[in-house]
C-alpha positions as CSV (number, residue, x, y, z in Angstrom):
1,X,119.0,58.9,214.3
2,X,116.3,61.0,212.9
3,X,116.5,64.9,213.6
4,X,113.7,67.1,212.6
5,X,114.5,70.6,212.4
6,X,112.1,73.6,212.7
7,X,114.4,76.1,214.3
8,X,117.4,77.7,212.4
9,X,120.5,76.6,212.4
10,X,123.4,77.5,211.0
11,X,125.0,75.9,207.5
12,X,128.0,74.3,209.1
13,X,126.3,73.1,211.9
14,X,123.6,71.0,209.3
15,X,125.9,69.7,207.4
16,X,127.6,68.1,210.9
17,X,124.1,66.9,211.9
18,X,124.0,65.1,208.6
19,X,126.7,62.7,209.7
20,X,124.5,61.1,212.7
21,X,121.5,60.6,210.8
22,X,118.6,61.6,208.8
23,X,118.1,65.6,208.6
24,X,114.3,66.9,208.2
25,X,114.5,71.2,207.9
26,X,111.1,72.7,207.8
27,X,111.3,75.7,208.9
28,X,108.2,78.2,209.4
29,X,107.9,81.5,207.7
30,X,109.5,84.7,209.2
31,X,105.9,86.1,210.6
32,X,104.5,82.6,211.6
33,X,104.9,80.0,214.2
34,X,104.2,76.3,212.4
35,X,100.9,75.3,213.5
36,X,99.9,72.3,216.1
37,X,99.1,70.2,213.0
38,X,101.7,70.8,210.8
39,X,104.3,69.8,213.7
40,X,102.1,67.0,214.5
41,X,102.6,65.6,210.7
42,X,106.2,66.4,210.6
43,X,107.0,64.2,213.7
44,X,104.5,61.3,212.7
45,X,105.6,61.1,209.1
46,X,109.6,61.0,209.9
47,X,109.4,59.4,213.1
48,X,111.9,62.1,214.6
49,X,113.6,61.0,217.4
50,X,114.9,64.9,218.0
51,X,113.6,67.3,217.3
52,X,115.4,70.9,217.5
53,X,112.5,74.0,217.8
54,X,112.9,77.8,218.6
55,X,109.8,79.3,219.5
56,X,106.7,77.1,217.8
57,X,105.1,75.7,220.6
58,X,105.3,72.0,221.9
59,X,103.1,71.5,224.4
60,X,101.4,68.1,225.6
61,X,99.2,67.8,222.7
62,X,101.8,67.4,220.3
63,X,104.4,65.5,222.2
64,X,102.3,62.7,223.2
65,X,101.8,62.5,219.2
66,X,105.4,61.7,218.9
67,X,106.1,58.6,220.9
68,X,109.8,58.0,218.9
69,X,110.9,61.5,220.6
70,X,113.3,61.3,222.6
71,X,115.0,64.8,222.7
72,X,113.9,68.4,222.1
73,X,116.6,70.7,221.9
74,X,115.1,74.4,222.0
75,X,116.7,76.9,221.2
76,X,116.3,79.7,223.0
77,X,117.7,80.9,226.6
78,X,114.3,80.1,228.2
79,X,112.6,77.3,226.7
80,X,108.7,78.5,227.9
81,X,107.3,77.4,224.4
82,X,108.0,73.4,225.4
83,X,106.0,71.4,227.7
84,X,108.9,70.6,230.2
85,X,106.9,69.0,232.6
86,X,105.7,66.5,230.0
87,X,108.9,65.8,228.9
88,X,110.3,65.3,232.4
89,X,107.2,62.7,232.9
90,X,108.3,61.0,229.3
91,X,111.8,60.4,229.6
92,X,112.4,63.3,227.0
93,X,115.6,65.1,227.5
94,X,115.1,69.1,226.8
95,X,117.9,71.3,226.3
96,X,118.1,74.7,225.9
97,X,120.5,77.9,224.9
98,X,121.0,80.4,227.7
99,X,123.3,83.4,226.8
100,X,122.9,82.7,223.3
101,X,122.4,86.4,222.6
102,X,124.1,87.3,225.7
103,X,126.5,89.1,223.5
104,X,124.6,91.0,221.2
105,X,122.6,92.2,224.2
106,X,125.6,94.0,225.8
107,X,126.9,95.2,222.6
108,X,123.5,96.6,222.1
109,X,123.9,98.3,225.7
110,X,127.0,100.2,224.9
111,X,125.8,100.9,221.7
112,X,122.5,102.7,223.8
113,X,125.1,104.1,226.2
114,X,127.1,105.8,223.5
115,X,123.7,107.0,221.8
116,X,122.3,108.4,225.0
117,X,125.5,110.8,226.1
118,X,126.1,111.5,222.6
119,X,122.4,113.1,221.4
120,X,123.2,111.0,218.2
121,X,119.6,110.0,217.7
122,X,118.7,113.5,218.5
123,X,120.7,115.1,215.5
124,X,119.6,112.4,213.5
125,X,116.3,113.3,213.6
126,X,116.5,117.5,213.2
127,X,119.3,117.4,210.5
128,X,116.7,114.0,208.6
129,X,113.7,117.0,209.4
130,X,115.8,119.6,206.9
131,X,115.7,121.9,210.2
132,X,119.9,121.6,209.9
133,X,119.7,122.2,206.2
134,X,119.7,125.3,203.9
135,X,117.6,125.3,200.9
136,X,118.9,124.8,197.3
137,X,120.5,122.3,195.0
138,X,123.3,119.8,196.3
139,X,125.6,120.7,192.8
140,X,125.6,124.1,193.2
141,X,126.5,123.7,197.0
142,X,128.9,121.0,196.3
143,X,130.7,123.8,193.7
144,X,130.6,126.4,196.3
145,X,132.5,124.7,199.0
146,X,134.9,123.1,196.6
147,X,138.0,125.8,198.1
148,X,136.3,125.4,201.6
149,X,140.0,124.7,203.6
150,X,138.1,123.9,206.8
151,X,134.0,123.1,206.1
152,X,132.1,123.0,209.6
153,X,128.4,122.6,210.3
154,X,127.8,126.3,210.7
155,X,125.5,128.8,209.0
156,X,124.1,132.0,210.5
157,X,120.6,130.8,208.7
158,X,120.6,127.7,211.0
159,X,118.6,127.9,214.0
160,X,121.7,126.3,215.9
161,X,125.0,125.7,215.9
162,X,125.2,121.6,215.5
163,X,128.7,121.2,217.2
164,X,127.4,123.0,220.3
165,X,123.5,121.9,220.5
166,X,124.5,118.3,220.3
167,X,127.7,118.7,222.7
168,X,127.5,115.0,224.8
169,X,129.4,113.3,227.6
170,X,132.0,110.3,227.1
171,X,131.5,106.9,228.7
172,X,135.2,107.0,229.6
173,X,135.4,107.4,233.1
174,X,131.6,107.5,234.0
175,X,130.5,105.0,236.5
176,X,128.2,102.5,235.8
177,X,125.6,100.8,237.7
178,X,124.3,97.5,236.5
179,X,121.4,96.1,237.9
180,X,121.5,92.0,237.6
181,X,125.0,90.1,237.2
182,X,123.8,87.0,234.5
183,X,125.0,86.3,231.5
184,X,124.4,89.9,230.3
185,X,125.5,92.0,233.0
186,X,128.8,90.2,233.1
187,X,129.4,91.2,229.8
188,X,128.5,94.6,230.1
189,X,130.9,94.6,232.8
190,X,133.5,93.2,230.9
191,X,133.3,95.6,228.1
192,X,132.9,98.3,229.9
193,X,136.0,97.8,232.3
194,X,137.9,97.9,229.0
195,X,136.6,100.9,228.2
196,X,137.9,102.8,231.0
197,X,134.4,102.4,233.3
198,X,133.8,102.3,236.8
199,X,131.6,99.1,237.2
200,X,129.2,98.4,240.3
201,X,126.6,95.7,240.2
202,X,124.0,95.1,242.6
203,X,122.8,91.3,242.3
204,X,122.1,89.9,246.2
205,X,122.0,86.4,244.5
206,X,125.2,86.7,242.3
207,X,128.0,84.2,244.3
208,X,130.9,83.8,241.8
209,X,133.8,85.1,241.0
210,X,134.5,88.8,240.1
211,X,136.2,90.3,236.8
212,X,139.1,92.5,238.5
213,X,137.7,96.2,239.0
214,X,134.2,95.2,239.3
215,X,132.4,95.5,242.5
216,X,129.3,94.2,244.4
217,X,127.0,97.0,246.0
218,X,124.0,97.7,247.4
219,X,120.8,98.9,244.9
220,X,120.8,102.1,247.5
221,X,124.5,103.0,246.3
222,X,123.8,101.9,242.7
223,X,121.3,104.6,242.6
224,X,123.3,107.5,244.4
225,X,126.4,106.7,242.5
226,X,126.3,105.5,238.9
227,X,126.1,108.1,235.9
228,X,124.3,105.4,234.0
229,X,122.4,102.3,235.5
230,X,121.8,99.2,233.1
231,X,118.8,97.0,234.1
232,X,119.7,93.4,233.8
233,X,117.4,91.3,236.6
234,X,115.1,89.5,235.7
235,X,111.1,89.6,235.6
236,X,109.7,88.3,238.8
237,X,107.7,89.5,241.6
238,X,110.4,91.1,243.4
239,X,111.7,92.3,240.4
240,X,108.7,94.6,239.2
241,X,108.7,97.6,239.5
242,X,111.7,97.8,241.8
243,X,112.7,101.1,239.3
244,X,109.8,103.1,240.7
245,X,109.7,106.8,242.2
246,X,111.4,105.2,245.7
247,X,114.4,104.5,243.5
248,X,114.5,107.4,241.6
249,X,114.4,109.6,244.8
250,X,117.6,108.2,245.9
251,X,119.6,108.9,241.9
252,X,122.3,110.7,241.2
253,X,121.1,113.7,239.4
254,X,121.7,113.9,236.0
255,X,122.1,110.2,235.3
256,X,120.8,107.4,232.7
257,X,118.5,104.8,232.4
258,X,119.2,102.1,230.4
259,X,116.6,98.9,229.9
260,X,117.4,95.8,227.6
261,X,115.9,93.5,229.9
262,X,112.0,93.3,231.1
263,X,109.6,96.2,230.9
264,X,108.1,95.5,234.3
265,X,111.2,95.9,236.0
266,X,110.4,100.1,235.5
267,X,107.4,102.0,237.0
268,X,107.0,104.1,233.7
269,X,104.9,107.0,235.4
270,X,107.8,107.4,237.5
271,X,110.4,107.2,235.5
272,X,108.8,109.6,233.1
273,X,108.5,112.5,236.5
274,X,112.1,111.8,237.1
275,X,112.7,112.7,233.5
276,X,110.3,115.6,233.4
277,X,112.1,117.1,236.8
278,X,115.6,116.3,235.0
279,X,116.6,113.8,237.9
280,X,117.2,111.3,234.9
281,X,118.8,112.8,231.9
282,X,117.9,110.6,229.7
283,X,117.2,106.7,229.0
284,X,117.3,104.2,226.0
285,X,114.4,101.5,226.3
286,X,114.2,98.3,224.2
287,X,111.4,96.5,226.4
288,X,108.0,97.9,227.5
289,X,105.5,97.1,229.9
290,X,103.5,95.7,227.0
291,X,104.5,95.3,223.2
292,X,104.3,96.3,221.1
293,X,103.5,99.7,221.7
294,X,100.6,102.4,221.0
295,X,101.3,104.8,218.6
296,X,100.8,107.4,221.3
297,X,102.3,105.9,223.6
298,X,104.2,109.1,225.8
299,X,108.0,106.9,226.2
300,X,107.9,106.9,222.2
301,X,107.1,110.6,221.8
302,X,109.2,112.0,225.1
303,X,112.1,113.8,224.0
304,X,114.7,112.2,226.6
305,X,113.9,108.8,225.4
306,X,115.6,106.6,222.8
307,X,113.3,103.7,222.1
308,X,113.5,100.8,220.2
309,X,111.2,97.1,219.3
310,X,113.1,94.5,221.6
311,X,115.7,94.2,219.2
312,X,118.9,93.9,221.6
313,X,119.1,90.6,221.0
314,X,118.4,90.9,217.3
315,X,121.8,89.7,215.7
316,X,122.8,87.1,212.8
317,X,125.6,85.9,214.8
318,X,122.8,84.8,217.5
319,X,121.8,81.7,215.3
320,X,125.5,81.2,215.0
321,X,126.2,80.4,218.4
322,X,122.8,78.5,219.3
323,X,123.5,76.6,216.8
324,X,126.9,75.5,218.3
325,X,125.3,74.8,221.4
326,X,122.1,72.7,220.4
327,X,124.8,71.0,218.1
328,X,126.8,69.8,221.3
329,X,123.9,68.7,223.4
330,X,122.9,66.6,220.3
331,X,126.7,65.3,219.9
332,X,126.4,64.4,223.6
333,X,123.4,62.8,223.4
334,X,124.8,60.6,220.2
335,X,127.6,59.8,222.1
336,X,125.4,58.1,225.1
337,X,126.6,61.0,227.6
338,X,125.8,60.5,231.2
339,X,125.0,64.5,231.3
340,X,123.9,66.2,228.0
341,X,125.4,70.0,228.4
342,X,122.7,72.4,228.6
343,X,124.8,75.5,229.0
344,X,123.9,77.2,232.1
């Protein structure tokens, strides 16, 4: 069998690939997609007969190039960069990875939780301003506080007292509301029940089974309930702006907004009133309504908000387990399976 490879993978998982057949790598750069041609030369020169991509494209143009293929493995969760129509037309089997950063997405949540009831990015930014400083050199400070038996953040020439200004909440005990119950929210879920949460979810399409101490409920008592909501549907026509002034009318005052999923999924006009008013305390956005964003953009500069560049998903150990997973739909395939896994 010959594999050509243009997506990472991990080490281990290469040197297993290596013992069904010959292993092509050619990956693109970090800031670049390979081009149409340059895909199109890879497959006619090694005659691949799977090929494993992330997100270059594949459409028509360059699959009907490669008559040997017969496998694509992409991946990523949603495989939108392959021409899955043409492959079902072909014969070509396509595979992809959902959940692969199902993980890092929920550790990325309570990471924005903790950030969000704590004001850490908040004090980050006044005490990296100097506004939490005092004036002079680090030695002679250093020297000064040497017989300091207790040293606290407090100085009668700072404009506040840090301890106080930046008093937060604990997650411990809040309730949370998660919007969506995939791959994501069920991890969220998870975690959170171990860290002494109250988990609701509303999902009207969810049927499986339930982690003890989480609950189904409606999006009405989602909103009147939970301290901090976590968005985790998914983009569609229904899903759009369903986190508009309607929904924010019916929050618990005071509560969070968290959103590591789609951008469309929040009306940002309203959700920037209900901030304004205090309705929402605060919320933590990874995703936009377009990205990347203007620079002044009024989410980036609003002092309530904690944004960040789609990066939820952003981990090493990502590659690490879509590796694993295109590695078993190519074992499968190898094998003759009846049914190549495709991890859903």
């Amino acid at each position: 069998m010959k594999i050509l490879i243009i997506g990472e993978l991990s080490e281990a998982v290469l040197e297993k690939l290596r013992s069904f057949g010959e292993i092509t790598v050619s990956l693109p750069e970090a800031d670049r997609d390979l081009s149409a041609a340059e895909v199109i030369a890879l497959l006619e020169k090694n005659k691949s007969e799977v090929i494993v991509v992330d997100a270059t494209p594949l459409g028509a143009d360059i699959l009907r190039m490669a008559p040997s293929l017969k496998m694509v493995v992409c991946t990523r969760g949603n495989p939108v960069n392959v021409d899955a129509r043409y492959c079902s037309e072909h014969g070509i089997i396509l595979t992809n990875t959902p959940g692969r950063n199902a993980n890092a997405v929920a550790e990325f949540v309570l990471a924005m939780m903790i950030n969000l009831l704590r004001n850490i990015p908040q004090a980050l930014r006044r005490l990296d301003s100097g506004e939490l400083c005092l004036k002079g050199d680090v030695r002679t400070a250093i020297a000064a506080g040497k017989n300091t038996r207790d040293i606290i953040w407090r100085n009668d020439k700072l404009p506040v007292i840090p301890y106080f200004d930046f008093m937060g909440s604990e997650i411990f005990g809040k309730d949370l509301g998660l919007v969506g119950l995939g791959a994501v929210g069920k991890l969220v879920a998870e975690k959170a029940l171990v860290l002494g949460m109250q988990v609701k979810a509303y999902d009207p399409y969810y049927k499986g089974p339930l982690l003890p101490g989480l609950e189904l409920a409606e999006l009405d008592d989602i909103a009147s309930q939970a301290d901090i909501i976590s968005l985790h549907a998914k983009d569609t026509p229904e899903t759009q702006g369903m986190i508009g002034k309607s929904f924010f009318k019916r929050l618990k005052p005071g509560s969070y907004l968290i959103n590591t999923a789609r951008g469309r999924l929040v009306d940002r006009d309203a959700l920037l009133e209900a901030l304004d008013s205090g309705i929402v305390a605060g919320a933590a956005l990874d995703v936009f309504d377009y990205e990347p964003l203007c620079r002044d953009d009024p989410l980036l500069h609003h002092p309530k908000i904690i944004c960040t560049p789609h990066i939820g998903g952003a981990s090493r150990d990502v590659v690490l387990q879509h590796s694993i997973m295109a590695f078993e739909s190519i074992k499968a395939y190898d094998e003759g399976a009846g049914e190549i896994p495709n991890h859903k």
